[in-house]
N, C-alpha and C positions, 0 to 999 in steps of 0.2 A: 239489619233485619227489617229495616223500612221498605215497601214497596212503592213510596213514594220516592225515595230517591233514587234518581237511576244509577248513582254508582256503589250501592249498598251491593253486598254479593247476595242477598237473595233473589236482587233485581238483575244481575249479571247471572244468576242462574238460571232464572224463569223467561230469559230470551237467548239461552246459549243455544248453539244447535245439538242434536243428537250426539250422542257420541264425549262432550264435553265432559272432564272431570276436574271437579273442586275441591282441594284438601280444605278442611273446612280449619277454621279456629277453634278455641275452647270453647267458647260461649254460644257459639253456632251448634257446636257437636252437640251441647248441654241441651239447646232447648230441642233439638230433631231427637235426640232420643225422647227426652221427655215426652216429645208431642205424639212418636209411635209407642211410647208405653200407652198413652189416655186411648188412643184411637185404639187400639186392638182390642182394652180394657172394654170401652165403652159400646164396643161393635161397631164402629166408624161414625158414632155418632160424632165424634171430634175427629176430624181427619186436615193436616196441615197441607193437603193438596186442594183443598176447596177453594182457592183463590180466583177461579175459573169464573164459578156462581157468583161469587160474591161480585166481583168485575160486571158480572151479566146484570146481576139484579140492581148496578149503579148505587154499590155502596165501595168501592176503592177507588183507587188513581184514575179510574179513566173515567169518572162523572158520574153522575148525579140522573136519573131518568123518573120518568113522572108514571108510567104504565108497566106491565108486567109485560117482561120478555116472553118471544113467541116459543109454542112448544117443541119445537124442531130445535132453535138455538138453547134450551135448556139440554137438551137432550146432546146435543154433542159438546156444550161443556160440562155433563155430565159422565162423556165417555173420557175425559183427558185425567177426571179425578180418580183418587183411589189410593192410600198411603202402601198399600202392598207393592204399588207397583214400582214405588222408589228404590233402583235399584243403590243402597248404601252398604259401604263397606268398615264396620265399626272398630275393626281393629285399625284397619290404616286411616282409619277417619277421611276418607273419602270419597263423596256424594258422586255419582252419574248423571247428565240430564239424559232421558230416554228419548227424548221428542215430546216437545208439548206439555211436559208437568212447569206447575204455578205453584211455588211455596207460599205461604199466608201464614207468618207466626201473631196477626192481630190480638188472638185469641191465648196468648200466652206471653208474650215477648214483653211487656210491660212488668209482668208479675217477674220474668227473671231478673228485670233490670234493680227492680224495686230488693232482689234479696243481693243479689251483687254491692250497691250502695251500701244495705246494712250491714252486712260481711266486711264490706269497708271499715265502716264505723265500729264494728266491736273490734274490727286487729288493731285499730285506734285510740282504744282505750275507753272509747263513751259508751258509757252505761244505761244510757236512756235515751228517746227517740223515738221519733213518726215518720217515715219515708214512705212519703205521700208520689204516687204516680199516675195522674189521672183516676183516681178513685180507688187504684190497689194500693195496700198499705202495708206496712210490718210494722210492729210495734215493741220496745222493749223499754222494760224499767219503769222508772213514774216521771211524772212531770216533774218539774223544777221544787211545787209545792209539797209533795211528797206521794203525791197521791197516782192512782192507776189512770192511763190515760183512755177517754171515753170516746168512742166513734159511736156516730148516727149511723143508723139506715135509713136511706132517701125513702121516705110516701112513693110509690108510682103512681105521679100524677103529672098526665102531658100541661107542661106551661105553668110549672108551679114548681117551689125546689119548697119543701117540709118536710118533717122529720117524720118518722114514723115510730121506730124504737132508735134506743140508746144502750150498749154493749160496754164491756169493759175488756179487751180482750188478754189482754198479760201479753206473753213473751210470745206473741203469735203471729201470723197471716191473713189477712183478709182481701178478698174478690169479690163485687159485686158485677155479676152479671143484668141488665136490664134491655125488655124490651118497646119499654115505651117513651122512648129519646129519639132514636133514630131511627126512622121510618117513611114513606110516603103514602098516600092514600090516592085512591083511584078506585069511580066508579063505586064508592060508598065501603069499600075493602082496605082495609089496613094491611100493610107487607112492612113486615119485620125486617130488622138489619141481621139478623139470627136466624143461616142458613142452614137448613137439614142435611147434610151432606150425603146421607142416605137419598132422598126423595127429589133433590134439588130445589125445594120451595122454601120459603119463609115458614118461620114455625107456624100454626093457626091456632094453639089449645090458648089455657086460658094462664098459664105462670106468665108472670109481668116483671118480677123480677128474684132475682136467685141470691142470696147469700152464703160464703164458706167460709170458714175457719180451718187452716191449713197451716203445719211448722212451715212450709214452704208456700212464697206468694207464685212462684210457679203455678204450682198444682193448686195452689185456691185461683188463679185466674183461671185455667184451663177446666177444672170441674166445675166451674160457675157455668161456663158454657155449655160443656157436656150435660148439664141439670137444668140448663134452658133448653136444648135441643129435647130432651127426652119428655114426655109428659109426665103429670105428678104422679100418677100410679108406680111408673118406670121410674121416676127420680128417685124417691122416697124408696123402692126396694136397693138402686143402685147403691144408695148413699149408707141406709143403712146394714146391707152385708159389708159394708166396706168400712163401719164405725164414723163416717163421716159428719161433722158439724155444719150442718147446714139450713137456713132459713130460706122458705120461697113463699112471695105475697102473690096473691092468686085470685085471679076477678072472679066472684061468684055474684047470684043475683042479689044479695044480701050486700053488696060492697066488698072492697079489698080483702080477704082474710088470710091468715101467715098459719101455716105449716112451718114445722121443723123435727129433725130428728134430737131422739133423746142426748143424742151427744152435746148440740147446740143450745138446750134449753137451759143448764145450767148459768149459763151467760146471762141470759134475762133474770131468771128468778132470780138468780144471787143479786143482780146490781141495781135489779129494776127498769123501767120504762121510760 
């Protein structure tokens, strides 16, 4: 599911020709469903065809770019995106290339990795643990010492790694989404690595960074994103019809300040800061 490597099958998908069809694996099957449950959920704010944008705006495999692409090249890799148009067949578990779609699991594919391992470990017998995957986590049990084990949430602050709260999450999931790590600036503008898939731009509101609590690190990576994409008005209703656990720090003129819904607050007030 790397698009860095070119013999990964999403990388042999996203250059096969028309016509092309891939019986997919399990784990493959697992996150494309997953990733059209969020996007339809979300209204395409999380869409697993955005690879296009992303590649444009010189945040994947094909480099690094200092300026914003022109609005003509947004505009027709904005016509290749669009998760409706993936034509899949779920019972025989078999993907189509149509011409031109770009898978991108960036935005999920860590979080499945990270619950697979733990799934590992409890048909294993271990009763406690952190499987840690570039920032997404699951957690169970207590430490060695007996006690719960304690995750940070990073401060977002470019050029500096501090703490900002400290959580205890029990037998859970955690994703943190952020958008002020990976970026470039141009002409006095900051562009996010957090693409709108609706608009084709970098986000521009003011959430800095997103945190979920999720039974599953799938869906806490994938809703960290869909709750970056969205602004906090739209987070904050999405998260809470949905009972969601979620923290998001949020530049205002006063400095960083943290939003969360009532499901998430529990976590702090009980463990503290």
């Amino acid at each position: 599911m790397s698009t860095y490597r070119e013999d990964a099958l999403i990388s042999r998908f996203n250059r096969a020709e028309a016509g092309t069809r891939f019986e997919l694996p399990h784990d493959f099957d697992i996150v494309l469903l997953d990733s059209l449950a969020l996007a339809e959920d979300s209204g395409g704010a999380f869409d697993p065809t955005v690879g296009p944008l992303v590649n444009l705006w010189g945040f994947g495999p094909e480099g690094d770019r200092s300026e914003p692409p022109a609005g003509d090249d947004i505009a027709a890799a904005r016509a290749r995106i669009g998760w409706e148009k993936l034509h899949y067949d779920a019972v025989e578990g078999v993907l189509e290339q149509t011409g031109g779609m770009y898978l991108d699991f960036s935005a999920i594919a860590k979080g499945h990795a990270v619950d697979r391992i733990a799934d590992h470990l409890v048909a294993r017998g271990v009763s406690g643990f952190v499987v840690d995957i570039g920032g997404d986590l699951r957690t169970l049990g207590t430490r060695p010492d007996g006690r719960g084990w304690r995750i940070a949430v990073e401060r977002p602050q470019p050029g500096e790694r501090a703490i900002h709260s400290v959580i205890e999450p029990g037998d859970m999931a955690l994703a943190t989404s952020g958008s002020y790590r990976n970026y470039f600036r141009d002409q006095g503008r900051t562009y996010s690595h957090t693409i709108d898939p609706r608009t084709g731009w970098p986000i521009t509101h003011d959430i800095v960074s997103v945190t979920v609590l999720h039974e599953r690190c799938a869906m806490a990576d994938g809703l960290a994103t869909v709750l970056t994409v969205l602004n906090e008005e739209e987070g904050m209703a999405f998260a809470r019809e949905r009972g969601l656990a979620v923290l998001w720090l949020v530049n205002t003129e006063d400095g960083v300040q943290e939003r969360m819904t009532p499901a998430f607050a529990p976590y702090l007030e009980e463990f503290g800061n």
